[in-house]
Structures are given as C-alpha cells and as structure tokens.
N, C-alpha and C positions, 0 to 999 in steps of 0.2 A: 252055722252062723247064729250070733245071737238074734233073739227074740222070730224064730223060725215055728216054734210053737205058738206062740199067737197068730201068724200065717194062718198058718198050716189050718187051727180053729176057725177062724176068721171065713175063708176058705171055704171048707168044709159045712159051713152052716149055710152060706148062699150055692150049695151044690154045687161048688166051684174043684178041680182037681188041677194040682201043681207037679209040675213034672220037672224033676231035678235032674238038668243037662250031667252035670258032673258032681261027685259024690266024691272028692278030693279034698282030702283032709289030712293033719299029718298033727304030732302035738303041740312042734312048734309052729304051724303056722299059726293054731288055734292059740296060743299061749303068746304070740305077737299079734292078735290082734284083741287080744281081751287087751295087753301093755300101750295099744296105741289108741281103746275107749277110754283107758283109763288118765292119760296122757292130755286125750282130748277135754274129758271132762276136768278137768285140775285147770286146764286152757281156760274153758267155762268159766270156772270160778273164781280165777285169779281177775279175768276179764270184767266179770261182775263188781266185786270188790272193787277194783280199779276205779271204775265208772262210777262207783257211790263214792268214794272218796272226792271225786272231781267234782261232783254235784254238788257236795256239802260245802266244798272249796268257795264253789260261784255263788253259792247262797249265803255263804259267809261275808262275801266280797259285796254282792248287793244288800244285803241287813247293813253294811257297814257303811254304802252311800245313803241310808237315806238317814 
C-alpha cells in the first residue's frame, strides 16, 4: 500500500511493531489502485477549481451591488 513506509518508521521509532494480516498483492491490484489515487486526486482538483470559480462568481455579483 502506499505510503506504508512512513508507517512502518513512524512505528518503529515509538517501539511500536506492525503485523501484516495478509501480504496479498498482485500487479494489478497494485496498478488499480495507484489509477483510483490518481482519479481521486484529479477529483480533488477539479473540485478546487470548481469552488474558486464560484467564489470569484459571488464576489463579482457583490462588488457589483454595491
């Protein structure tokens, strides 16, 4: 899984020991789940955009009442 290495240190500096139930992996799994962070994060940032364009909208719309 990503980001398993900073666990794993994280972890390991408070004496702490992680025990991995299942060690199931395949390349595609691994290779649909990097395409569904990658999916998400695109989500992210469309979402972002989105939400400044509406802001600028409403701010436009009140600069223009007063």
């Amino acid at each position: 899984r990503v980001g398993f290495e900073l666990f794993y240190y994280l972890f390991k500096k408070y004496h702490c020991e992680i025990i991995v139930m299942s060690d199931v992996g395949s390349e595609k799994l691994d290779s649909q789940e990097v395409f569904e962070e990658i999916v998400s994060l695109l989500h992210c940032y469309s979402m972002k955009m989105y939400s400044k364009r509406k802001c600028n909208k409403i701010k436009e719309v009140l600069q223009e009442e007063d």
